[in-house]
C-alpha positions as CSV (number, residue, x, y, z in Angstrom):
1,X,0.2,-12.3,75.2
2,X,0.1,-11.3,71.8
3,X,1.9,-9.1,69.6
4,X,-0.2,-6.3,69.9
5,X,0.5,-6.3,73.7
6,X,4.4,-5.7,72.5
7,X,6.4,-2.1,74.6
8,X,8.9,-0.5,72.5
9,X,10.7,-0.9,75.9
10,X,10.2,-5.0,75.6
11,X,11.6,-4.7,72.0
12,X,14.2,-2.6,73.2
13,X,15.4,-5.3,75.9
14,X,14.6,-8.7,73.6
15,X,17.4,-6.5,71.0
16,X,19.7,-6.1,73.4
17,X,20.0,-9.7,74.3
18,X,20.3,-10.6,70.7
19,X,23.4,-8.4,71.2
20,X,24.8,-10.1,74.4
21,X,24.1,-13.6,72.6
22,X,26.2,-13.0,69.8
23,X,29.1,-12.4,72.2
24,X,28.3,-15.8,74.1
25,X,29.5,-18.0,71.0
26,X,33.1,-16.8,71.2
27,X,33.6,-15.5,75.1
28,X,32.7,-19.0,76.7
29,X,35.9,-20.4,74.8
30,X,38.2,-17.4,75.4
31,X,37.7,-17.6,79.2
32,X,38.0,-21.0,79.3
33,X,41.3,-20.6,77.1
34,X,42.6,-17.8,79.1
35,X,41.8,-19.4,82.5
36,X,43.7,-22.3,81.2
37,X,47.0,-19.9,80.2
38,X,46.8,-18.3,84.4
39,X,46.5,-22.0,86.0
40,X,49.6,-23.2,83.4
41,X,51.4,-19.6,84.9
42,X,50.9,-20.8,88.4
43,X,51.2,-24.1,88.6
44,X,53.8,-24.9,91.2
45,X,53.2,-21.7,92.8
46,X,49.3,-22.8,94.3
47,X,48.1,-26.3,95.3
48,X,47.5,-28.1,92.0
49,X,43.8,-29.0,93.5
50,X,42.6,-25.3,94.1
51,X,43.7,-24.9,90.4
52,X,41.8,-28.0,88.9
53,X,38.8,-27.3,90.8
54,X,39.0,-23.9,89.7
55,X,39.7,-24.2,86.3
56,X,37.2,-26.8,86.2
57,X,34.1,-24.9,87.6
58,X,35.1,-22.7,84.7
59,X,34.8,-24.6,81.6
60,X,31.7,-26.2,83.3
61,X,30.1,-22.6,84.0
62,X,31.1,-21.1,80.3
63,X,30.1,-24.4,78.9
64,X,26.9,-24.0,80.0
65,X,26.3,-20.7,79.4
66,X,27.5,-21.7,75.2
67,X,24.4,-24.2,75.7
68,X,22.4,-21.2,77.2
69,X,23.4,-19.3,74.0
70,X,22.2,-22.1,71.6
71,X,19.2,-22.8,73.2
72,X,18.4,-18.9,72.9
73,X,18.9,-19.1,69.5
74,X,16.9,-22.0,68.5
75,X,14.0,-21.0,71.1
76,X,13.7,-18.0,69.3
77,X,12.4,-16.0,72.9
78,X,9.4,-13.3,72.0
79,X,10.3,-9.9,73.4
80,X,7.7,-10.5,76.2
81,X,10.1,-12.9,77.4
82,X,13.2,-11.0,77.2
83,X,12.8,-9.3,80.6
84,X,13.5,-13.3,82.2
85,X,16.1,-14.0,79.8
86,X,17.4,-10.6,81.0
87,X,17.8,-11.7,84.3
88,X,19.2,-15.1,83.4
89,X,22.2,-13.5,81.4
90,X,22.4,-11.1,84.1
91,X,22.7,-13.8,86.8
92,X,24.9,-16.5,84.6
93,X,27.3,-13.3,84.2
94,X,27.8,-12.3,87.7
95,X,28.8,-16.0,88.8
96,X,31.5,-15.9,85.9
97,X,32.9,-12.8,87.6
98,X,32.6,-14.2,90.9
99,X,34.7,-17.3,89.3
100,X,37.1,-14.8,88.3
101,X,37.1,-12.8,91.7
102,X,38.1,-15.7,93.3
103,X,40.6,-16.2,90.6
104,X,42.0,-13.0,91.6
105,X,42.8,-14.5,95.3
106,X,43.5,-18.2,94.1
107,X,46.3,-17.0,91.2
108,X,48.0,-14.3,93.5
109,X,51.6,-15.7,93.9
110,X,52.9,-13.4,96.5
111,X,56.0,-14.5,96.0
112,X,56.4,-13.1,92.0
113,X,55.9,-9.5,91.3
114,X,55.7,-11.2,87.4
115,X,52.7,-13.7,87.9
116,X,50.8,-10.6,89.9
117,X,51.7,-8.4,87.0
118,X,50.2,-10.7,84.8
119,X,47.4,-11.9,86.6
120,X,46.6,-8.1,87.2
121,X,46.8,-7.8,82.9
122,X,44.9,-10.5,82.4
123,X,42.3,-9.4,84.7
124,X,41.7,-5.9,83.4
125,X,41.9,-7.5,79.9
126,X,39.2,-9.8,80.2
127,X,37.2,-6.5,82.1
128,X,38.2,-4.2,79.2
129,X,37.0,-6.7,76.6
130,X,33.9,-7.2,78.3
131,X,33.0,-3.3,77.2
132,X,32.7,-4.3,74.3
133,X,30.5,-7.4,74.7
134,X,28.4,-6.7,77.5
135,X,27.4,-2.8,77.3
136,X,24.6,-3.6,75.6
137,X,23.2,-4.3,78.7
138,X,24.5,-2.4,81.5
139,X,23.5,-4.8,84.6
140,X,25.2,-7.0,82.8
141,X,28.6,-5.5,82.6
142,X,28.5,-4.6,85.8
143,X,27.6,-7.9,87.1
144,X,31.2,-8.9,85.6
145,X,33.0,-5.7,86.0
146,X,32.7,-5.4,89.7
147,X,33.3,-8.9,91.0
148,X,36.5,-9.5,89.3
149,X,38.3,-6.0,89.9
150,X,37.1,-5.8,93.6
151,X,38.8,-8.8,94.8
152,X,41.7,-7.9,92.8
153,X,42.0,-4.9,94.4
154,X,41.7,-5.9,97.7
155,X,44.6,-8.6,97.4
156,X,46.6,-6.4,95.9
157,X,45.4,-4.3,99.1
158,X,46.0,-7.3,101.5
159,X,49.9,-7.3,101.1
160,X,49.7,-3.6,102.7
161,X,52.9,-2.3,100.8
162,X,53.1,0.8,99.4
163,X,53.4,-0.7,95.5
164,X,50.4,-3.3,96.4
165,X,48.4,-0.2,97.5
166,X,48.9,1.6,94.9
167,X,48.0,-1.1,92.7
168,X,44.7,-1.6,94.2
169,X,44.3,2.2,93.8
170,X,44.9,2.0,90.6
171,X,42.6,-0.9,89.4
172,X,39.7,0.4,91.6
173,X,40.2,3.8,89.6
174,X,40.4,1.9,86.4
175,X,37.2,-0.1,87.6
176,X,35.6,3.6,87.8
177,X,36.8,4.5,84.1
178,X,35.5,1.4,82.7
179,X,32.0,1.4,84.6
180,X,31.1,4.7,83.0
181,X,32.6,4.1,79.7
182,X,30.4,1.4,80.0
183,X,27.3,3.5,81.0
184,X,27.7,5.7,78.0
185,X,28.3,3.2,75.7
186,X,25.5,1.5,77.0
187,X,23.0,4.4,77.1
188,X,24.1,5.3,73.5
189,X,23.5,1.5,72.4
190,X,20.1,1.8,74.2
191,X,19.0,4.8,72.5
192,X,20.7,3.6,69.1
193,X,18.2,0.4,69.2
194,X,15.5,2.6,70.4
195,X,15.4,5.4,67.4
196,X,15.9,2.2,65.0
197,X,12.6,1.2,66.4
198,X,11.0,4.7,66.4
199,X,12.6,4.5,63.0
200,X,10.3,1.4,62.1
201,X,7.9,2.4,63.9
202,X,7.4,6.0,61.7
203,X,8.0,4.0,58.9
204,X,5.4,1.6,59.3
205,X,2.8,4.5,60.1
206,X,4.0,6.7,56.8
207,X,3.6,3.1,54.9
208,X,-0.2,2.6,56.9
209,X,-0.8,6.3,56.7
210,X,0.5,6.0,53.1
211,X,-1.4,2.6,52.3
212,X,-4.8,4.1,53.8
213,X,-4.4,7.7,51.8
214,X,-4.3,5.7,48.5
215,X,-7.3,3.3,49.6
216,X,-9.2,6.4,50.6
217,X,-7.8,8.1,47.3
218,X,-8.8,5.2,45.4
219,X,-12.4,4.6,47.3
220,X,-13.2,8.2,46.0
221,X,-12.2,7.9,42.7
222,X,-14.0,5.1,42.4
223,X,-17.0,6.9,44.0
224,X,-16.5,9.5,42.0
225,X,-16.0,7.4,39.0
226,X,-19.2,5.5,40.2
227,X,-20.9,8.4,40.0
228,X,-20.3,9.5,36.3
229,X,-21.1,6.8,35.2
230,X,-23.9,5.9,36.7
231,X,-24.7,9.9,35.1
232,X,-23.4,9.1,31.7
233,X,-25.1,6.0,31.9
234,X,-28.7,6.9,33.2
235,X,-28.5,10.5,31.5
236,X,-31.3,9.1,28.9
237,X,-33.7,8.1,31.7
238,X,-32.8,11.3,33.5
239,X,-33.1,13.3,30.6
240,X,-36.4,12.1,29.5
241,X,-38.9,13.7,32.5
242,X,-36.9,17.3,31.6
243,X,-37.9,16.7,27.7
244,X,-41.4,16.3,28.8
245,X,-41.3,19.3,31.0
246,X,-39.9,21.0,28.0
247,X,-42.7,20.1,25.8
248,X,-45.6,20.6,28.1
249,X,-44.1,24.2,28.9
250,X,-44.6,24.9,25.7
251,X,-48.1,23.5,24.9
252,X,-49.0,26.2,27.9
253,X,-47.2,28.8,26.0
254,X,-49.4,28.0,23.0
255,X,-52.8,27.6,25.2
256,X,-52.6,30.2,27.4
257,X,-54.1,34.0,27.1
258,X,-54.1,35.4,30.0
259,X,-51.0,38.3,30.6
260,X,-50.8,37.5,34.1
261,X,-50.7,33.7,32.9
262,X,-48.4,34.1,30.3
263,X,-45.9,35.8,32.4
264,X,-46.1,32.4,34.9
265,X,-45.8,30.6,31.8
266,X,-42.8,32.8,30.5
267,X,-41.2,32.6,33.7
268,X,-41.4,28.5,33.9
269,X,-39.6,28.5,29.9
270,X,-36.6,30.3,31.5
271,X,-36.2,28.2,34.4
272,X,-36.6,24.9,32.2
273,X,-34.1,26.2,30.1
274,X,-31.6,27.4,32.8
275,X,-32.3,23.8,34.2
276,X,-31.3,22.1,30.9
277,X,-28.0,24.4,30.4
278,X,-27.5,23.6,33.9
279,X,-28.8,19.5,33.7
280,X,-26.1,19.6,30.5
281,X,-22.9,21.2,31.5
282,X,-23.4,18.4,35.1
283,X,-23.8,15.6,32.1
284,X,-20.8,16.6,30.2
285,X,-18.0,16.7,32.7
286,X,-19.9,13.4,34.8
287,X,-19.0,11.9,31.0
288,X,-15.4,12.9,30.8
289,X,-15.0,12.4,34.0
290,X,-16.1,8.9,33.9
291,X,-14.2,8.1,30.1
292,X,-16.9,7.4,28.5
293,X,-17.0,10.1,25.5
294,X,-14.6,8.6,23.0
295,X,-14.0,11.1,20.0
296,X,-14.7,9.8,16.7
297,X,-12.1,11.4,14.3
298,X,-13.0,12.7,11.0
299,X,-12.2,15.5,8.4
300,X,-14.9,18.0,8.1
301,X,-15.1,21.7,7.4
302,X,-15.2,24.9,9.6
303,X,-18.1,27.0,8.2
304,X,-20.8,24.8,8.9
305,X,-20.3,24.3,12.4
306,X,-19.5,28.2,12.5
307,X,-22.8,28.5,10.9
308,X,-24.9,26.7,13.3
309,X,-23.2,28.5,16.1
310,X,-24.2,31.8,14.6
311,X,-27.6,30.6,14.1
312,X,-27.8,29.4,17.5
313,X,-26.4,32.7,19.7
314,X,-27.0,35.6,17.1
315,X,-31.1,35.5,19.4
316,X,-28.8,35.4,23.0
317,X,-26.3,38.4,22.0
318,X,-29.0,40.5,20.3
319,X,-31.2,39.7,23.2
320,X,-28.2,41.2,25.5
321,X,-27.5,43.9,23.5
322,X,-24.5,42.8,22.0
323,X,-23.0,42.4,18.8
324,X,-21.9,38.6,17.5
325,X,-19.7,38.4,14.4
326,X,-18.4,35.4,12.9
327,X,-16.0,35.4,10.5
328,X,-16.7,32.9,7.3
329,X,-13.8,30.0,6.5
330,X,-13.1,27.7,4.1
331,X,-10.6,25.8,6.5
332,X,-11.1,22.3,7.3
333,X,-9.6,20.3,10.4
334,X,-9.4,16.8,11.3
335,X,-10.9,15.6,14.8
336,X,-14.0,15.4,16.2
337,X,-17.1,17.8,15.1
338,X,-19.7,17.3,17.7
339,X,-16.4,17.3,20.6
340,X,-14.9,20.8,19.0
341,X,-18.7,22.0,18.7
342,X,-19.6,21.6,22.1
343,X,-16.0,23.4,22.5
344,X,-16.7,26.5,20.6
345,X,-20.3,26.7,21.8
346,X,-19.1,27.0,25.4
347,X,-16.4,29.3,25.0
348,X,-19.2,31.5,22.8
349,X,-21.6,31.0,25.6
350,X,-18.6,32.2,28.2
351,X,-18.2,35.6,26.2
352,X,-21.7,36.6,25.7
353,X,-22.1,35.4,29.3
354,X,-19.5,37.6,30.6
355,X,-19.5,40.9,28.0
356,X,-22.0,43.5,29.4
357,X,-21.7,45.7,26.2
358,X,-19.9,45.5,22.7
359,X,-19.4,42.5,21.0
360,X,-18.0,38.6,20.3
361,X,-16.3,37.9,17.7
362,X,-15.6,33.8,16.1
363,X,-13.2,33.2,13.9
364,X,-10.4,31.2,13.4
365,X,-6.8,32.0,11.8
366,X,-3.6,29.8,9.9
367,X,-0.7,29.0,12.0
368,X,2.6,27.6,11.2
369,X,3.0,24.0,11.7
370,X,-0.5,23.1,9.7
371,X,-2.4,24.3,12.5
372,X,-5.3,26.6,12.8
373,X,-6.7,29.0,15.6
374,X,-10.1,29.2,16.3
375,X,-10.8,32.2,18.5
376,X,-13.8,34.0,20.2
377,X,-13.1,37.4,21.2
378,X,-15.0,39.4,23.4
379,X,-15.2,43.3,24.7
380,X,-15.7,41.6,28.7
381,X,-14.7,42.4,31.7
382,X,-11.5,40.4,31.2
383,X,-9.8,37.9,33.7
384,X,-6.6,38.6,35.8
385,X,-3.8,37.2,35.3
386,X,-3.9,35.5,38.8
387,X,-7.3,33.7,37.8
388,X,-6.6,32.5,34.1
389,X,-5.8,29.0,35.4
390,X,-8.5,28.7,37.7
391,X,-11.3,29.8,35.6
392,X,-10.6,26.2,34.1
393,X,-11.6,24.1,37.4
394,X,-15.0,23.2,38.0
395,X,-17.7,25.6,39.9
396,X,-15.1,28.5,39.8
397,X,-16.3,31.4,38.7
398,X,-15.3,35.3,38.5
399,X,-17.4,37.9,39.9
400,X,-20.4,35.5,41.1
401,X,-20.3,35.3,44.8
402,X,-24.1,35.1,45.6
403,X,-24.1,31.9,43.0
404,X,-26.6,33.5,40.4
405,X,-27.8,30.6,38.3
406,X,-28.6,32.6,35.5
407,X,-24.3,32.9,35.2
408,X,-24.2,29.0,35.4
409,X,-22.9,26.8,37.2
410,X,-19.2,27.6,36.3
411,X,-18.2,24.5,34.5
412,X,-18.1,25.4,30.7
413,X,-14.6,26.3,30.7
414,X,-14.1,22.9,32.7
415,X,-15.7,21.1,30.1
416,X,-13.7,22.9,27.3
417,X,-10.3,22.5,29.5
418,X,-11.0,18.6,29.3
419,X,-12.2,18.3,26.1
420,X,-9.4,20.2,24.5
421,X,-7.4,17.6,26.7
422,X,-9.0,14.5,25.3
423,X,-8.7,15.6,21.7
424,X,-4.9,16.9,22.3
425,X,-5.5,20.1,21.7
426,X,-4.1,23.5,23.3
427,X,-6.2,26.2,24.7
428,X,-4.9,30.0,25.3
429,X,-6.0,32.8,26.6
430,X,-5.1,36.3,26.7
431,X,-7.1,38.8,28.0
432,X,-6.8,42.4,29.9
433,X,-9.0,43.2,32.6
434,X,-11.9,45.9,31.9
435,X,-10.9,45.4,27.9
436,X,-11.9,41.8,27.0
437,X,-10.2,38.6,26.4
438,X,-9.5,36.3,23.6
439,X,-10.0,32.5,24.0
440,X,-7.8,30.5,21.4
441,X,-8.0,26.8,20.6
442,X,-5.3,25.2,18.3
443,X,-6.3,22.6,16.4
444,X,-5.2,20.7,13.4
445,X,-5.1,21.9,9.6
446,X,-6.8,19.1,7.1
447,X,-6.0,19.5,3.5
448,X,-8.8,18.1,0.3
449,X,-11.5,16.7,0.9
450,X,-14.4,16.5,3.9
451,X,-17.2,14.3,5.4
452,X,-20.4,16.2,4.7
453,X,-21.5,18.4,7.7
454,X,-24.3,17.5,10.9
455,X,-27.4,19.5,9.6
456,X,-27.5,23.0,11.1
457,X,-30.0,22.9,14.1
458,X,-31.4,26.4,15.0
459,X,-33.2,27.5,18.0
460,X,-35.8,29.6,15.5
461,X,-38.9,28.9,15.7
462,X,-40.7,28.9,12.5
463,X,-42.2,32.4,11.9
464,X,-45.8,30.7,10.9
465,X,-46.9,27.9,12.4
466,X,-49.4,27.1,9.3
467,X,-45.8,25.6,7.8
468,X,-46.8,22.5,9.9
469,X,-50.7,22.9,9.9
470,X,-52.5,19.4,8.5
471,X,-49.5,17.5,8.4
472,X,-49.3,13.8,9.7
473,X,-46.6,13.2,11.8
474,X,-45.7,9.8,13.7
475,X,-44.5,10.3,17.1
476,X,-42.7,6.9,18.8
477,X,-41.4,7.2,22.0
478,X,-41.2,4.8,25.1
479,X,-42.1,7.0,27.7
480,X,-45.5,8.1,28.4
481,X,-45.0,11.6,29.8
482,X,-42.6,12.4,26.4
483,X,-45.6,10.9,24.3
484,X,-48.3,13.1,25.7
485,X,-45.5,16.2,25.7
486,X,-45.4,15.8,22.1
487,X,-49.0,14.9,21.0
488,X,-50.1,18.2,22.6
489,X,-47.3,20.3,21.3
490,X,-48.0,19.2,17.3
491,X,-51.7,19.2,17.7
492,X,-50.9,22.9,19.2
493,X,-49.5,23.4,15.7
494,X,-52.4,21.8,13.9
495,X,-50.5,18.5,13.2
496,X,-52.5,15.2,12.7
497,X,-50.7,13.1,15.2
498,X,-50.3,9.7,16.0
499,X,-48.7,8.8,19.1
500,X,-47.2,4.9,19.9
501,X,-44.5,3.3,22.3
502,X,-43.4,0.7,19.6
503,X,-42.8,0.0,16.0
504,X,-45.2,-2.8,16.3
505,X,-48.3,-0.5,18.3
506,X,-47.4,2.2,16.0
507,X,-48.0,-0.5,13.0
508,X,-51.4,-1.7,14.1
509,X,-52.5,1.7,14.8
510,X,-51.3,3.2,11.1
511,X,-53.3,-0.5,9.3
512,X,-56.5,1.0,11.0
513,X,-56.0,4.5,9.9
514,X,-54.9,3.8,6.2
515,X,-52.8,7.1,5.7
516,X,-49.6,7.9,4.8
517,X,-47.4,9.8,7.3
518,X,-45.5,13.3,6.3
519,X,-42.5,12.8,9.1
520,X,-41.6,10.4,12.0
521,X,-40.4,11.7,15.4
522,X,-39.0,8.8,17.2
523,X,-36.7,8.5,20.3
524,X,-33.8,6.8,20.1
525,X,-33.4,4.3,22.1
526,X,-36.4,2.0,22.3
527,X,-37.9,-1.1,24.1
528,X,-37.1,-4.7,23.2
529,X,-33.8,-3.5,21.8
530,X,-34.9,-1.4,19.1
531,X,-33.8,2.2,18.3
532,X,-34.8,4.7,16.4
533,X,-32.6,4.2,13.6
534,X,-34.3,0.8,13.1
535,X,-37.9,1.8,13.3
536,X,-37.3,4.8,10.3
537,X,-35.7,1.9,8.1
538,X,-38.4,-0.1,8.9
539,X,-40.8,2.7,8.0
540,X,-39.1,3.6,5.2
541,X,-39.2,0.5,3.6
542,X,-43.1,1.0,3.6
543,X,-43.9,4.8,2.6
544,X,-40.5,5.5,0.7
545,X,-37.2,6.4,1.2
546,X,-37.5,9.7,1.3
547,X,-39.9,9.7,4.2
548,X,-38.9,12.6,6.6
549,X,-37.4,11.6,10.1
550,X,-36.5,13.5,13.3
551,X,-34.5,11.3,16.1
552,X,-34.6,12.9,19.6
553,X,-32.0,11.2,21.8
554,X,-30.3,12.0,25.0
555,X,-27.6,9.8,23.9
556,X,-24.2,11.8,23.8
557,X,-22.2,8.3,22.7
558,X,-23.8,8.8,19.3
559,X,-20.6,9.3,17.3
560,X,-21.3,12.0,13.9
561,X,-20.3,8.9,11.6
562,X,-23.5,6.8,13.2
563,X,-25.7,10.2,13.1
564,X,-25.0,11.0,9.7
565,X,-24.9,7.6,8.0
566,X,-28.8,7.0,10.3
567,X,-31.2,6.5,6.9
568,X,-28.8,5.3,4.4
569,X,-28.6,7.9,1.9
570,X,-31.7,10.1,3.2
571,X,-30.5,11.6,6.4
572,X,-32.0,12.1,9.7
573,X,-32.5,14.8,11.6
574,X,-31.5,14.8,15.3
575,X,-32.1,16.6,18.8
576,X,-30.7,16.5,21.8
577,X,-32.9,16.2,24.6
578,X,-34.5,18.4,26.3
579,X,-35.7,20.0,22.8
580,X,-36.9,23.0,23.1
581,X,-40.3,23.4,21.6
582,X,-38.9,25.9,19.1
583,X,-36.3,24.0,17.8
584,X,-38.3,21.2,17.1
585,X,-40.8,23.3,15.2
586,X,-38.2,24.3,13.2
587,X,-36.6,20.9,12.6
588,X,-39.7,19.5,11.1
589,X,-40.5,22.3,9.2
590,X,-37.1,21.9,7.5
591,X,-37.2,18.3,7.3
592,X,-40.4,18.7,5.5
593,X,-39.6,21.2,3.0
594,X,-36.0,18.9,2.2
595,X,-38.9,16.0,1.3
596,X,-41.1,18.3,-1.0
């Protein structure tokens, strides 16, 4: 058998003979001690060779059962065993109280009221004692119980006096005292060993039940973990066929006359931009979830990135029908720009998102403690108080039952909940239901100097698209469909384009032409190694330093330091990819005019 094959009622048993085992060490010697003490009572009274034969089968009989008692110990018996050692204690016990028994009739001195007296003590000692010994397994108490207080009894009976009957009344009662004294005790020894076992046994399945719940726990976060960053790490690669899509929507846009067409065209824009919020907001909290966005601390001022998100959501409100006001400051803070960017943006995005009429309002306010507030107010339908924690967990959302994608996917307050977290800062909110609410974030209060700004990037297009007419521009990017995207988007602005996948192609190609380039657009990361940063140097040590330069990346580990030290002391514009056609128009046409 194995241990698997183990009953709680074998346990049960193999315990219960560890009990009547430790008993055996010292009872062998006291019988044999106290047998001795009776024959030394009686001698003269009994033939001298009943009593040595007597008291000689009972040091043999308790002698052997000590051996039986060391040999259990050393053998060690599994509990499938314990039923036969059972039966062997059982069976070793009931000749010692047949011994006895016959003790009973042997030691009777008719003669001497004293000797039966004592011989009747002794007797119901040695039974009384054995309570405590032997209840742990009641066959065996009986086993000695019984045979030594039943022969007693009936010598006592045999002299057929009145005082001799009464005394075998008396021990047969005492007989029935001890027997269920001994049943309880042993039935509450039985169930004591069996609810420490149940006892185990719940332990042990809490501690599996325990152990599993944390491998499962840990299995999933290390899915989950898996998952981010396999999204954090392919979300280049992932982001670069959306890019494309991007750019060939709007080379349609540009191409295309028909109304009926246009409106196709128009509605393909809007879902490839709902697709890129969307694409974005899954990117950002696979990053943080995964630890892989590491803030890069600085000290930079308020206004500019207050400025860019003006620029960027004054088209979204007005487009609405609402009003968005921000509030100029001359504040500066110390963490990190792009991280508290992407903060405010959301929680500007939220409002307009959310505010059917009215307006949103950015600004930001002193607080004790060199602190500051920045807050974005809004005339929405307000959250209650019951929801105001759970509008911070991912894919919740208020008032969005049927799911309407153009309301998002419900994680920008997720994304600003654990990016306040990983830049230590604290984010309120107050707000009334029907009335509006009024998002704060606290953040730190810098004093002197700061790190010059990230250029402003708008989403307006250039009002004429003649800004970018005849111009040569270098496009370098490793993927084909990105390439083709933007070769047909500048040559739908009357660029001069040349397209390559390398610095080296893109060398050969511009020794054949024999022109100097206006701009570069060049993705970021590259083949062989390379980057984008490396390829504008390279360029730049050929046409001039202040050669314009546009890097699209869909790289959020970028810290602001490594964008705005990219070109030495001629800086480099950057995207985010997917670039809306738009925006890139009016990059270049802003990077151009910086170079005149």
């Amino acid at each position: 058998m194995n241990e698997s094959s183990v009953t709680r009622d074998q346990l049960i048993l193999a315990e219960q003979m560890r009990s009547l085992d430790q008993a055996m060490i010292i009872a062998p010697f006291t019988l044999i001690l106290v047998g001795a003490v009776l024959v030394y009572a009686v001698w003269g009274h009994v033939e001298s060779a009943l009593l040595v034969a007597w008291l000689v089968a009972v040091i043999v009989w308790q002698s052997g059962r000590f051996a039986q008692s060391l040999y259990f110990r050393r053998l060690k018996p599994p509990p499938q065993r314990a039923q036969w050692w059972a039966g062997m204690y059982t069976f070793a016990t009931l000749v010692s109280g047949c011994m006895w028994g016959l003790g009973a009739w042997l030691l009777f001195v008719p003669s001497s009221l004293s000797l039966q007296a004592l011989l009747t003590m002794v007797l119901t000692g040695l039974v009384s004692g054995s309570v405590a010994t032997n209840t742990a397994y009641r066959p065996v108490h009986f086993a000695f119980a019984v045979p030594v207080l039943v022969p007693l009894a009936a010598r006592n009976a045999w002299e057929a006096d009145s005082l001799h009957i009464v005394t075998a009344f008396l021990v047969l009662v005492f007989l029935g005292f001890l027997l269920m004294t001994g049943k309880r005790i042993s039935v509450r020894v039985t169930e004591s060993i069996r609810m420490r076992f149940e006892n185990i046994e719940l332990i042990e399945q809490l501690r599996q039940q325990k152990s599993m719940a944390e491998r499962l726990q840990h299995e999933a976060e290390e899915a989950n973990q898996a998952k981010s960053r396999f999204l954090a790490a392919a979300s280049h690669d992932l982001r670069q066929p959306l890019h494309a899509l991007s750019l060939f929507t709007g080379v349609l846009e540009q191409n295309v006359r028909q109304a009926e067409a246009r409106g196709v065209v128009q509605n393909m824009r809007a879902s490839v931009d709902a697709l890129e919020a969307l694409f974005n907001e899954l990117l950002d909290i696979s990053k943080l979830d995964a630890g892989v966005v590491a803030p890069s601390i600085t000290t930079f001022a308020l206004a500019p990135l207050f400025d860019r998100v003006r620029n960027d959501f004054e088209p979204q409100a007005a487009a609405r029908g609402l009003m968005l006001r921000v509030r100029s400051t001359r504040l500066t803070t110390t963490g990190d720009p792009i991280l508290l960017e992407r903060i405010v943006r959301n929680l500007v995005a939220n409002a307009i998102r959310y505010t059917l009429r009215g307006r949103v309002l950015l600004g930001c306010r002193r607080r004790s403690g060199a602190a500051v507030e920045v807050q974005v107010l809004d005339t929405g339908i307000g959250v209650p108080e019951a929801e105001r924690t759970r509008i911070f967990e991912e894919f919740y959302q208020i008032g969005n039952p049927e799911r309407d994608r153009g309301k998002g996917l419900g994680l920008g307050l997720a994304i600003v909940k654990r990016l306040a977290d990983l830049l230590g800062y604290v984010v309120r909110i107050d707000s009334r239901v029907g009335c509006g609410s009024r998002f704060s974030v606290r953040i730190p209060l810098a004093q002197g100097s700061h790190s010059p700004a990230i250029p402003a990037q708008s989403n307006r297009g250039c009002e004429e698209t003649n800004e970018l007419a005849d111009h040569f521009v270098l496009v370098v990017d490793d993927d084909s469909g990105a390439r083709e995207g933007l070769r047909a988007l500048l040559k739908g602005w009357r660029c001069r384009v040349l397209v390559a996948a390398s610095l080296a192609e893109l060398e050969q190609s511009l020794l054949a032409r024999g022109e100097h380039p206006d701009v570069i657009v060049t993705d970021y990361r590259l083949r062989d190694g390379s980057n984008g940063i490396m390829l504008i140097e390279a360029l730049r040590n050929r046409y001039g330093a202040t050669l314009p330069a546009v890097i699209l990346t869909g790289d959020m580990r970028l810290t602001a330091d490594q964008m705005h030290t990219a070109g030495g002391t001629n800086s480099v514009e950057w995207l985010q990819k997917p670039v809306a056609p738009e925006r890139l128009q009016a990059t270049l046409a802003r990077a151009l005019k910086l170079s005149a």
